[in-house]
N, C-alpha and C positions, 0 to 999 in steps of 0.2 A: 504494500500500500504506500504509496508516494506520501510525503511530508506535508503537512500544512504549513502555506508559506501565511507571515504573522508580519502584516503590513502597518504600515503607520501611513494614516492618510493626512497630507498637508494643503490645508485651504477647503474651505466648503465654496464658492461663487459657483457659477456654472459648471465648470468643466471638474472643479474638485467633489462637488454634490455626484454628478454623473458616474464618474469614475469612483466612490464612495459607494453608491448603491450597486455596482458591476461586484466591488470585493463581497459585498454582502452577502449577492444571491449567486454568485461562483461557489461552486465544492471546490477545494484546493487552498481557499483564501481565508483569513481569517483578522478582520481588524483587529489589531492592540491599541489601536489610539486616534483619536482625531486633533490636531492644530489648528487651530486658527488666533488672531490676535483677538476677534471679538467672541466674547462669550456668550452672546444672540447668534451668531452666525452659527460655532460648535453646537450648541444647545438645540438650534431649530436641527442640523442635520440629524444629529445622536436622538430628536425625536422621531424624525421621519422614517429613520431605522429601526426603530423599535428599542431604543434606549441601551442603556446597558455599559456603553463603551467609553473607555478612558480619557476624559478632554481636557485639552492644554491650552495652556498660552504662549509657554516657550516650546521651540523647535528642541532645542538640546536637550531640556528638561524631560522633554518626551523621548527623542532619543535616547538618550540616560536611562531613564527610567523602566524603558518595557521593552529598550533590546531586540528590536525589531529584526524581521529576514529582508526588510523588502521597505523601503520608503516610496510614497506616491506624493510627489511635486508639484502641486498644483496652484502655484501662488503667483505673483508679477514676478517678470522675469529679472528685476534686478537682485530677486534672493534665492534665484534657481543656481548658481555657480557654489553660491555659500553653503547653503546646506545638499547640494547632490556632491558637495565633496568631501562633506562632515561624513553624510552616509554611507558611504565609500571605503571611508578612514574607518568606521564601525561595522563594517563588515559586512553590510547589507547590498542588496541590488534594488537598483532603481528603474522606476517610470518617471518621464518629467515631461511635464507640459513642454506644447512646442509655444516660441522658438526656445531652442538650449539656454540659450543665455543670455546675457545684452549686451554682449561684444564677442567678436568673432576668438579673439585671444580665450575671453573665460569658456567659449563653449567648446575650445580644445584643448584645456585645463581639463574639462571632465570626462572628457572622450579618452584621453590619455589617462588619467586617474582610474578608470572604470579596467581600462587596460590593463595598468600597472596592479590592481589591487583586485583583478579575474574575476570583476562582477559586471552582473549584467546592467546594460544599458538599454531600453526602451522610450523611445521619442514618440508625444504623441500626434503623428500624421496619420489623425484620422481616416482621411479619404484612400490611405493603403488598405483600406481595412473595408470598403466600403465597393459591392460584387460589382455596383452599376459603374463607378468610377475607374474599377479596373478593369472593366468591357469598357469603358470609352477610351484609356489609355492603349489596350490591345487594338481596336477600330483605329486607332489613328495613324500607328505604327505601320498601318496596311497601304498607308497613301500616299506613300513613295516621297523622297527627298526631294527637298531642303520641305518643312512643314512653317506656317502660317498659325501661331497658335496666340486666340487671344479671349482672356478673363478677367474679370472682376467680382469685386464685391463690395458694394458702397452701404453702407449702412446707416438707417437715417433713424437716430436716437432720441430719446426724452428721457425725464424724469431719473429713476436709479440709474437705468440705461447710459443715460449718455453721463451721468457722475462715475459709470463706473471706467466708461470711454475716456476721460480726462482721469482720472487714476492710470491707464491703461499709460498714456500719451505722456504721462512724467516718468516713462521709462523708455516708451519705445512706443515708435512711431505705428499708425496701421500699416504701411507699407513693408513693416518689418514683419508686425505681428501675426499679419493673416498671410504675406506675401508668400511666404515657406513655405508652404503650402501647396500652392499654385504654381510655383516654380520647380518644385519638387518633382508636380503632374510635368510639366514641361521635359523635364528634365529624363524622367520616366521615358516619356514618348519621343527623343530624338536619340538617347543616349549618347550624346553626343558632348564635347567640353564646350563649354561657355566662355568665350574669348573677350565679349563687351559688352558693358552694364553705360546705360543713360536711366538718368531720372528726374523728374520734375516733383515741386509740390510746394501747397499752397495753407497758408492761417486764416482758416476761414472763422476765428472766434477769438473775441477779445476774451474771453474765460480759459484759454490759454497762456501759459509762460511763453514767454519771449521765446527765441528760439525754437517752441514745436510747433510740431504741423501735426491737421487731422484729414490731409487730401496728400496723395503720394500716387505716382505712376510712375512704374520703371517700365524699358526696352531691355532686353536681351538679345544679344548675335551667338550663336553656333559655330563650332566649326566646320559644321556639316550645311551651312547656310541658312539653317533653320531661325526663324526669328518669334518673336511671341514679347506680349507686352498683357502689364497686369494694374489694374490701379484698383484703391482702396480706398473709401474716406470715408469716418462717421461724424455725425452728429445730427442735431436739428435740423441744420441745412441742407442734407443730404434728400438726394432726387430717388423715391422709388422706381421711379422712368429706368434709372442709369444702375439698376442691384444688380441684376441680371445679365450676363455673359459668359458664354462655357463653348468656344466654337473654336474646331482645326481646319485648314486645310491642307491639301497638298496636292500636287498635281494630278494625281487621280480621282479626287473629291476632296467632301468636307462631311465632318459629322459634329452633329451640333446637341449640346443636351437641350431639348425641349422642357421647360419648366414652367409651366403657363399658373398655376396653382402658386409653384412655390416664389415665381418671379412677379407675383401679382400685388395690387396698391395693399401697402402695410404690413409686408410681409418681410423689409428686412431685417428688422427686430429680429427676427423669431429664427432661436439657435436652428428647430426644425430646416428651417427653410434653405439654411446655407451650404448642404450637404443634398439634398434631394435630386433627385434627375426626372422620374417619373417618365420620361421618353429619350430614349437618344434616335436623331434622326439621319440617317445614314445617306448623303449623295454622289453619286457616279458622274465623271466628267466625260464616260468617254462618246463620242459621236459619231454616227455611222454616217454613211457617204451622202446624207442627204444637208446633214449638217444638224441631225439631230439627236438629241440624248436616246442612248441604246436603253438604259436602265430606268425605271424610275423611281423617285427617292423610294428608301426602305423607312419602316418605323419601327424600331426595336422597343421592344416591352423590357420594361426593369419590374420585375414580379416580388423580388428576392430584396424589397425596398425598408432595412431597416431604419428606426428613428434613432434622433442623439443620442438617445440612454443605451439603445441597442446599440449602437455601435461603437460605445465607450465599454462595453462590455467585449466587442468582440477584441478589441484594443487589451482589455486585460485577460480574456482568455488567449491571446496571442501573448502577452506578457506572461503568465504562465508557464505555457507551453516552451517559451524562452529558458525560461530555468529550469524547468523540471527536463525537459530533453537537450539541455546546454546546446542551444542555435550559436551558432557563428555569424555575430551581430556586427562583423567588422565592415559589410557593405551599408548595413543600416544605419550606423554613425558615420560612416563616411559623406553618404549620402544626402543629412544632417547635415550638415559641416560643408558643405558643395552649395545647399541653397539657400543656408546663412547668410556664404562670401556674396553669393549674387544679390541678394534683398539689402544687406549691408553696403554692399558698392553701390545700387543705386541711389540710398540715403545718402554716399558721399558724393555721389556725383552732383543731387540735387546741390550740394551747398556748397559743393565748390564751382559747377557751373562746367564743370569739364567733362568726358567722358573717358570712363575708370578701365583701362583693362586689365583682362585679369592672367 
């Protein structure tokens, strides 16, 4: 009978709640603790779960104290370096929210440490995890070189929302935050090295610090020619018109995720909607001798369409799986560590006004 791994969960907000309830209802998994600095935020999750579970206010103290197999990262990125190399140093393996870190240096600080000290390392990029999004990454790969790849996700906040958007923004910008992500997918589908980073971005809000921004667009070049660009912005001012984009092409067509539900007015708030395909639509370039399309478009069904929680689940029964059968995680952080350098180049580029290669 394999071990139970005895995790310490860090942060309740979104993604720490999520990935909270995945350890819950896992056989294999068993919380020893939850962290959080507020004791309304630990307190609502530790009820949600049905109470019972050990809450902290300090990271260390809880480390210290219950000796965990397994820490869960789920906090702003500027205390992901701090404590995924505390847990490291204590002998545990880790999940960390994505991105790694807030700077390209500390996020291979812990890639190296996770090395040095033979424990696992798990990043959460969701969308690996997610059946529809790796059918649109295989679809794409079909459509022959250099590929045309281009996404967003603008999100248009209020109230907690966007206070938690400005928390978000005094460490790191959207274009860093969600960019990983989507550059990742890129990255996936050309397999190709990434040679040049351009980026722009804009303070759309005097409720910001000097210095950040909450609108961010990068470029990316290939060296296989592939190009693809990604932009991100939240707040109040943000346009639901503009949530919405998930489209390749390439010489032999284009396949686009069709999201008319999740791309619809009001919907970029909702964690749901940021992950959803609900269609991908499949089209053929090629033309017969009359000068007309041989094929026409396909609609592919995504059947197999889990939600957030679900897929923060399947994230840690992948996480799991990682330890108990020792995966060889060295393409998974590398890979990590590849769409950091990109999302980080194009925030330098924004402010230096040049373009960054890499």
């Amino acid at each position: 009978m394999s071990k139970t791994i005895r995790v310490l969960c860090v942060g309740a907000g979104h993604m720490g709640r999520s990935h909270a309830l995945a350890y819950h209802q896992i056989e294999g998994f068993e919380i020893c603790g939850i962290v959080t600095r507020s004791p309304e935020s630990r307190g609502a999750l530790n009820e949600e779960l049905g109470g019972g579970y050990a809450e902290f206010g300090d990271f260390y103290e809880a480390l210290k104290e219950t000796k965990p197999d397994a820490v869960s990262i789920s906090t702003y990125p500027n205390t992901h370096a701090e404590f995924a190399l505390a847990a490291f140093e204590a002998g545990a393996d880790v999940f960390i929210e994505k991105p790694v870190a807030e700077t390209l240096d500390e996020a291979e600080q812990i890639v190296a440490k996770a090395t040095e000290c033979g424990r696992k390392l798990v990043i959460g990029y969701i969308l690996r995890h997610h059946p529809s999004w790796i059918k649109f990454i295989d679809i794409a790969q079909t459509l022959g070189k250099p590929l045309v790849m281009r996404m967003n996700l603008n999100q248009q906040s209020a109230g907690a929302n966007w206070e938690t958007h400005k928390q978000l923004m005094s460490s790191i910008s959207p274009i860093v935050d969600c960019g990983v992500h989507y550059v990742d997918v890129m990255c996936q589908m050309t397999r190709s090295k990434p040679i040049r980073v351009n980026g722009i971005g804009a303070r759309l809000s005097d409720e910001l610090p000097e210095g950040k921004i909450n609108y961010g667009h990068l470029q990316v070049t290939f060296e296989d020619g592939s190009v693809g660009w990604y932009e991100a912005g939240w707040g109040p001012m943000m346009s639901e018109t503009a949530f919405f984009v998930k489209d390749v092409v390439g010489p032999k067509g284009c396949v686009t995720i069709s999201a008319k539900d999740a791309g619809g007015e009001g919907s970029s708030a909702s964690v749901d909607a940021h992950t959803k395909t609900e269609m991908l639509r499949l089209h053929h370039s090629a033309l017969d001798s009359e000068g007309k399309f041989v094929k026409a478009d396909e609609w592919i069904g995504t059947d197999d369409e889990p939600d957030h929680d679900g897929l923060c689940k399947r994230e840690q029964e992948y996480f799991l799986k990682a330890i108990s059968e020792d995966i060889d995680l060295t393409d998974h952080m590398n890979d990590a560590i590849n769409s950091m350098r990109i999302v980080l180049a194009a925030d330098e580029s924004f402010r230096s006004g040049k373009t960054v290669e890499l």
